[in-house]
N, C-alpha and C positions, 0 to 999 in steps of 0.2 A: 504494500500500500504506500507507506512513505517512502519517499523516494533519498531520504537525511540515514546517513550509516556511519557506523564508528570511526573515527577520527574526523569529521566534517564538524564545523565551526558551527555549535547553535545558532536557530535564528534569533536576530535580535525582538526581543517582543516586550510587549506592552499588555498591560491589560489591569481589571479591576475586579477587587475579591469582593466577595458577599457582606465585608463591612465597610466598601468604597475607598478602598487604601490601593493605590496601585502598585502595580509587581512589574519590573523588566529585567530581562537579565546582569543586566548592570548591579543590579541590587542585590544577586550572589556571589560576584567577586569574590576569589578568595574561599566559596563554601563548596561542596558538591552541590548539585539540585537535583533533585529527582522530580519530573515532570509527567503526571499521568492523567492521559485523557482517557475521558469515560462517556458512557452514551447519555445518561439521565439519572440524575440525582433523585434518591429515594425507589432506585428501583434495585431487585432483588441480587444480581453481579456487582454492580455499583455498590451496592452500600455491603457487600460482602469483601468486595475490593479496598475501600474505605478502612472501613473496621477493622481491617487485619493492619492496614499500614497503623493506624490509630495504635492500635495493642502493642504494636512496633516499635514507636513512636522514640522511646528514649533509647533504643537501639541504634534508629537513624541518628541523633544529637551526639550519641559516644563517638558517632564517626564521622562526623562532623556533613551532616548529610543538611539541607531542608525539603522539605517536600511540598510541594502546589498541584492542586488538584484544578483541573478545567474541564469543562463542558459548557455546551451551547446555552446552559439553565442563564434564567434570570437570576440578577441578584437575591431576591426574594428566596426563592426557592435554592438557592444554596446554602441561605441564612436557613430557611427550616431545616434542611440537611444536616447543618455544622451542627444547629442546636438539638436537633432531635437527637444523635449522635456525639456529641459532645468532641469533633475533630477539632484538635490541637495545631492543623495548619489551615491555609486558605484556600478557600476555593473562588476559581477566576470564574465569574460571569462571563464569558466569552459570547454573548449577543449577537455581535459583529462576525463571528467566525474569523476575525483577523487572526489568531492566538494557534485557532484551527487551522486554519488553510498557511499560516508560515510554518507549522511543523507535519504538513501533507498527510492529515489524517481524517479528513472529511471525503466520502466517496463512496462507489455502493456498496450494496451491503444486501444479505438475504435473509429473510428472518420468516420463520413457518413458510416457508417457499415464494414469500412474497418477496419482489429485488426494489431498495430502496436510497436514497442517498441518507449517510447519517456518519457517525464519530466514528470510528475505528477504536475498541481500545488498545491501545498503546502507550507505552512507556517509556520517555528516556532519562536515561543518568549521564550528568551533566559533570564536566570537571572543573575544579576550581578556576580555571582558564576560559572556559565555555566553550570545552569542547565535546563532543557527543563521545561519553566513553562506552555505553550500552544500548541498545536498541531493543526490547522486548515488546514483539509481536503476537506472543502465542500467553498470554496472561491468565495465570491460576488465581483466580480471583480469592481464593479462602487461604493462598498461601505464595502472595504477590511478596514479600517483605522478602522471606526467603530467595524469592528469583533476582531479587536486587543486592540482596545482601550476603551473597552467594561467597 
């Protein structure tokens, strides 16, 4: 699907979490970032994906990780997301699909035999440089942490 692979320079991006605080790359200098796009917040992979990185959480921090979560959701509904779940990182309203479409993970897709355009999930690990140092395309949504923190 995307077309971004290990050693390629992340895109540079922009965008806004569910508490209206913006995120770009610029703004993990220095950290790893782990960036995972998901199809829709509150729904049963999503927040299985979520919650495992969540339970993770100070796993990623000992290794000096941060993590942002993005999807097409509204603000709104990221915010019921975090709160319903209680996620310790941000999640990007990505509305615009800008966020989506600079890291090529919007495209189709087939679900119960229907073919659709929508999010890919996918995941990448960012180096403190911002450079793409993992590409995960095939995501165990109950045991994502592990695939990152391999």
């Amino acid at each position: 699907m995307t077309h971004l692979k290990v050693g390629d320079k992340a895109p540079d991006f922009s965008g806004i979490d569910q508490n209206g605080k913006s995120h770009s790359l610029a703004d993990y200098k220095g950290k790893k970032l782990v960036v995972f796009f998901y199809p829709k917040a509150n729904t049963p992979g999503c927040t299985a994906e979520a919650c495992d990185l969540r339970d993770n959480y100070e796993r990623f921090k000992a290794n000096n990780y941060e993590l942002l979560g993005v999807s097409a959701d509204s603000a709104k509904a990221q915010k019921k997301f975090e709160e319903k779940y209680s996620f310790p990182f941000p999640l990007l309203a990505d509305e615009d699909k800008s966020v989506i479409e600079a890291f090529n993970v919007w495209g189709p897709k087939t679900f119960m035999g229907r073919l659709f355009n929508g999010i890919h999930r996918i995941t990448f690990v960012i180096d403190e440089n911002g450079i793409i140092e993992d590409v995960i395309t095939k995501v165990k949504t109950k045991e994502h942490a592990a695939q990152i923190l391999k």
